[in-house]
PANU-718806 format. One record per residue (C-alpha): residue number from 1; x, y, z. Coordinates in nm, 2 decimals, m for minus. Layout:
BEGIN
NUM, X, Y, Z
...
This chain:
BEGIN
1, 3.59, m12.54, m0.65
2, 3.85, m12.47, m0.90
3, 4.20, m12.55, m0.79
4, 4.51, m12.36, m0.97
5, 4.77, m12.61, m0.87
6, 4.71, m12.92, m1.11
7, 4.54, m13.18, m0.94
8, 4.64, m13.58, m0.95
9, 4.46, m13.88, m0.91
10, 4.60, m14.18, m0.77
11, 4.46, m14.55, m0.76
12, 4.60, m14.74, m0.53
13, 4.74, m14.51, m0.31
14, 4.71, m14.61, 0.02
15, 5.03, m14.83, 0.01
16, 5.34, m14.92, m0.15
17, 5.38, m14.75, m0.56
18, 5.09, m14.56, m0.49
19, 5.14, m14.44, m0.15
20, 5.53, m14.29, m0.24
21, 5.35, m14.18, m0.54
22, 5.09, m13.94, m0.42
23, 5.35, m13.78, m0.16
24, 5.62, m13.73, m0.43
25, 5.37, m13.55, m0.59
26, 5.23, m13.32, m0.31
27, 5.60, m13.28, m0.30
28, 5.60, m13.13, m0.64
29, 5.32, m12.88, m0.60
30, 5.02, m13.09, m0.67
31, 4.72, m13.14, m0.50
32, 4.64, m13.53, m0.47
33, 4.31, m13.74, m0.47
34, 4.43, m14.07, m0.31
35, 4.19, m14.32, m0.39
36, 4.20, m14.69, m0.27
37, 3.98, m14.95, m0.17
38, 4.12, m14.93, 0.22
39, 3.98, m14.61, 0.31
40, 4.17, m14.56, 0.62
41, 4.54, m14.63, 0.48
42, 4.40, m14.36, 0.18
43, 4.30, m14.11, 0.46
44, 4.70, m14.16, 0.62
45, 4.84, m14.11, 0.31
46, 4.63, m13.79, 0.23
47, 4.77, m13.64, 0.55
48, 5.11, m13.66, 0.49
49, 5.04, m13.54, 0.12
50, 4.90, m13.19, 0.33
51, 5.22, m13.15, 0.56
52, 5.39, m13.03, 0.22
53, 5.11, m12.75, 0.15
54, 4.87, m12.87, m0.11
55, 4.51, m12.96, m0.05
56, 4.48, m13.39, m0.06
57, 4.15, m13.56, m0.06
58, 4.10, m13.92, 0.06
59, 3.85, m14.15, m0.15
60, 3.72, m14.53, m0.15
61, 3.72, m14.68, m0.46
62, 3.76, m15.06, m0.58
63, 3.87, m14.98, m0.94
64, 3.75, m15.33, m1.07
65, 3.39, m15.15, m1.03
66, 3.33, m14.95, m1.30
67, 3.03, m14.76, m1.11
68, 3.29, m14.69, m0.85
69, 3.55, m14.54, m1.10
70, 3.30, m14.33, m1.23
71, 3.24, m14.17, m0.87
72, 3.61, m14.13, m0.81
73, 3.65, m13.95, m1.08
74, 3.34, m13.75, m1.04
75, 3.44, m13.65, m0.70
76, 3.80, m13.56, m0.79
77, 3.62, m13.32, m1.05
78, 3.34, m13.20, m0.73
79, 3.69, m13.14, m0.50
80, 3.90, m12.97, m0.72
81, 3.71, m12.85, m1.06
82, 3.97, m13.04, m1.29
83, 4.16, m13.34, m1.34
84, 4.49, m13.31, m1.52
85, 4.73, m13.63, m1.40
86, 4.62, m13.97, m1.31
87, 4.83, m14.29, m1.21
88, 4.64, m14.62, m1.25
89, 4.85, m14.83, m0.98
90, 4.62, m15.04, m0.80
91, 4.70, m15.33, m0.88
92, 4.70, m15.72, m0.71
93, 4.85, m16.05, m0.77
94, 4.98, m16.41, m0.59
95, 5.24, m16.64, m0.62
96, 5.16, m16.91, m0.82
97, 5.29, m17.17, m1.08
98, 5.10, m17.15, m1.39
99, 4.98, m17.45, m1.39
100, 4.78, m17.41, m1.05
101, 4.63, m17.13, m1.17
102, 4.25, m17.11, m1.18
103, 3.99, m16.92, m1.30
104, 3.91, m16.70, m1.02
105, 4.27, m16.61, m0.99
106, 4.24, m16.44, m1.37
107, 3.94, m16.28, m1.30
108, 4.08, m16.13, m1.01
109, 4.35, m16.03, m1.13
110, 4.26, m15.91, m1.49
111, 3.96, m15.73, m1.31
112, 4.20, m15.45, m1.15
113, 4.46, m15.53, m1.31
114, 4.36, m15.44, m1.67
115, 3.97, m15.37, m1.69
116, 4.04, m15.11, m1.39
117, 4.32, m14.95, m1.56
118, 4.12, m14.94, m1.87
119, 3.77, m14.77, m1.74
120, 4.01, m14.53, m1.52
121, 4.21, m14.43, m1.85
122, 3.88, m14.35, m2.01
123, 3.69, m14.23, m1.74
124, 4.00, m13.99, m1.71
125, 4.03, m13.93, m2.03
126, 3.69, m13.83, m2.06
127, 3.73, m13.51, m1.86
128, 4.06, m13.42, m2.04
129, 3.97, m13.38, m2.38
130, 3.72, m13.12, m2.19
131, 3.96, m12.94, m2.05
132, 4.21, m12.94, m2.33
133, 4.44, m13.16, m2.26
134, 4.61, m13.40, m1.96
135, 4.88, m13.68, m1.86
136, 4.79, m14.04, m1.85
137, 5.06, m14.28, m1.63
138, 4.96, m14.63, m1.59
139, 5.16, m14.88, m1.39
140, 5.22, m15.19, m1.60
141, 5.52, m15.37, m1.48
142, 5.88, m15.58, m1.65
143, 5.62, m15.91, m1.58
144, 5.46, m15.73, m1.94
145, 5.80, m15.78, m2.11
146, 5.87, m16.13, m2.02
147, 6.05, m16.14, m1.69
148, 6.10, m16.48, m1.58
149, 6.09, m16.35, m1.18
150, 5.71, m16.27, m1.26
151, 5.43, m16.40, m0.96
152, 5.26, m16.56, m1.20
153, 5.11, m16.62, m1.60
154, 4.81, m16.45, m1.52
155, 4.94, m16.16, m1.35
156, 5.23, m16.11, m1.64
157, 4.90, m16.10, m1.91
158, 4.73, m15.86, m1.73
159, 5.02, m15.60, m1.69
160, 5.10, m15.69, m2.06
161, 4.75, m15.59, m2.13
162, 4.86, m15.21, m1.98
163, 5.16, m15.22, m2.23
164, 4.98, m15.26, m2.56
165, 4.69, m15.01, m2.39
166, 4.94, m14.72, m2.33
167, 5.07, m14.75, m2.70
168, 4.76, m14.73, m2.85
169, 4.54, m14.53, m2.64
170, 4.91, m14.31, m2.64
171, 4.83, m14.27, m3.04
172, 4.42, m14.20, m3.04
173, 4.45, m13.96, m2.76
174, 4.75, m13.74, m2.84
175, 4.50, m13.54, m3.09
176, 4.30, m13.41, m2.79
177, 4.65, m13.35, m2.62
178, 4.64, m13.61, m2.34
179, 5.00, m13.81, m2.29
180, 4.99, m14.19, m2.24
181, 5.31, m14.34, m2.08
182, 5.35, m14.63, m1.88
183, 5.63, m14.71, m1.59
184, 5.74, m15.06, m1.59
185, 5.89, m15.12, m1.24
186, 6.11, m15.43, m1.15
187, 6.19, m15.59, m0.79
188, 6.01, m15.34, m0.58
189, 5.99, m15.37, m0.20
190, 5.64, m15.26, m0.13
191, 5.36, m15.48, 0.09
192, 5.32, m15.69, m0.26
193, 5.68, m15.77, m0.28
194, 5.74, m15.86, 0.04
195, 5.46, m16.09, 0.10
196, 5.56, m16.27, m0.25
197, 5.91, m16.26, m0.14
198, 5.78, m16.44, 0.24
199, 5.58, m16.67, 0.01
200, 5.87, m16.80, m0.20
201, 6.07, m16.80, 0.08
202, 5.86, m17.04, 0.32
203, 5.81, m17.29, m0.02
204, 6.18, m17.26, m0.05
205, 6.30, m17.36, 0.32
206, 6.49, m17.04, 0.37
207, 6.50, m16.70, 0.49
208, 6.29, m16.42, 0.36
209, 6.66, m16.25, 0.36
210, 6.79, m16.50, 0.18
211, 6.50, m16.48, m0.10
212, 6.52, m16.14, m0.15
213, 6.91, m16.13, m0.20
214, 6.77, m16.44, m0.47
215, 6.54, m16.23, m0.60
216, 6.80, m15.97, m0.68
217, 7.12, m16.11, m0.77
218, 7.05, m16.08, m1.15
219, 7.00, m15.70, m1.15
220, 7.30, m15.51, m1.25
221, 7.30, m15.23, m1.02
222, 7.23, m15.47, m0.73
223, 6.94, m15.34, m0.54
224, 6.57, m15.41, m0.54
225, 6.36, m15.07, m0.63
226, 6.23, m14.87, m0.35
227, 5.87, m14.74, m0.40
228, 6.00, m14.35, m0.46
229, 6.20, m14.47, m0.74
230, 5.90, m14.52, m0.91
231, 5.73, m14.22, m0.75
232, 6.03, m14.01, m0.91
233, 5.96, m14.14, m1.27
234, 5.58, m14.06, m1.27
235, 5.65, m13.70, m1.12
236, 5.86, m13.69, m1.42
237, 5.58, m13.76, m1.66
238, 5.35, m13.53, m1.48
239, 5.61, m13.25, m1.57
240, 5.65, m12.98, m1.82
241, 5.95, m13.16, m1.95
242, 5.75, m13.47, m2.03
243, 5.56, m13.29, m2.24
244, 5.63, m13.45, m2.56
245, 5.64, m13.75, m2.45
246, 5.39, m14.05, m2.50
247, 5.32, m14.38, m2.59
248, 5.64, m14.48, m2.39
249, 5.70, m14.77, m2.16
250, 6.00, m14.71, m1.89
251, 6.12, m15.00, m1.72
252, 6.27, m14.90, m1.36
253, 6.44, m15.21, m1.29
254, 6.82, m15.15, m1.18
255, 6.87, m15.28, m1.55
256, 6.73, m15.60, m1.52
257, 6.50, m15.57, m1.84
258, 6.69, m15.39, m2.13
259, 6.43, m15.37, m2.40
């Protein structure tokens, strides 16, 4: 069928980024594919995205398998008839020193982490230029820019990797008028965080309270980042107002990052 509200597809959705994500923007109008590799948590999700009156649709998809992004993206297009947002968020990572980090960590990582925000992009972007036009919002992170708090080397290259693919995929798709942006969030308490935050904590000999007020004592406005904070931003870029915007990365950090 073909859907007149817009429709958005979002990786990772069954939890945390992606999870506040996909409601905020059922919220907005939208209907929402909710696409993640845990089935069950995507199903949860898709029901709460229906209590605000749009049409959500539940998918399985490991977005390190390019096969399995193409079916994602071919069943959003069965569901609903057109694709016109997608937010690449699934994402993973661990808490390691960079000098015990191994091979298998980078492919795991770099694997969603970049080549599954790649092959979404295009596999999205593929079905836009069709249609005339769409909004592209990846989820890189201030690990891209430097921050010293990062989980680890391997994870900061990866979401690095999203920056410099937002710019220029921003530039050789604006002709076919498809917007690129990227959200760059800080200290976020979502599953991720926390379990990083339990991880540092145990190494450290004190309370996962105690690392979390550590974790957040450099950020100017004095608060870790809830998961709709982030939610709010890519609403924004999914909006008429964001039209004109693209090839932009937006740190949403409490200030921690300023360039």
């Amino acid at each position: 069928m073909t859907s007149d509200r817009e429709t958005v597809l979002v990786t990772g959705a069954g939890s945390g980024i992606g999870r506040a994500t996909a409601i905020a923007m059922a919220e907005a109008g939208k209907n929402v594919v909710c696409a993640d590799i845990n089935l069950e948590a995507a199903e949860t999700v898709a029901a709460t995205a229906r209590q605000h009156g749009v049409d959500a649709t539940a998918l399985k998809a490991d977005v390190g398998d390019v096969g399995e992004i193409d079916k994602m993206i071919e069943s959003t297009m069965e569901a609903y008839g057109r694709l016109d947002v997608i937010v690449n968020n699934a994402g993973v990572t661990r808490a390691a020193y960079i000098m015990d980090l191994t091979e298998q960590d980078w492919d795991w990582m770099h694997r969603v982490n970049a080549k599954g925000v790649f092959f979404c992009l295009q596999g999205a972007a593929r079905r836009m230029i069709e249609q005339g036009g769409g909004r592209i919002i990846n989820i890189a992170s201030i690990a891209g820019r430097g921050f010293a708090g990062t989980s680890n080397a391997a994870y900061a290259a990866s979401k690095g990797a999203v920056i410099s693919l937002t710019k220029t995929a921003s530039q050789q798709l604006a002709q076919h008028n498809i917007t690129v942006n990227a959200i760059c969030p800080g200290v976020t308490r979502t599953e991720i965080v926390n379990g990083l935050v339990a991880s540092r904590a145990k190494q450290a000999g004190i309370s996962e309270d105690d690392m979390l007020a550590e974790t957040v004592k450099d950020v100017p406005l004095g608060r870790a980042n809830d998961p709709e904070d982030i939610a709010a931003m890519a609403v924004f870029l999914s909006s008429p107002g964001a039209r004109n915007i693209t090839g932009q990365c937006y740190n949403v950090d409490g200030g921690l990052i300023t360039s």
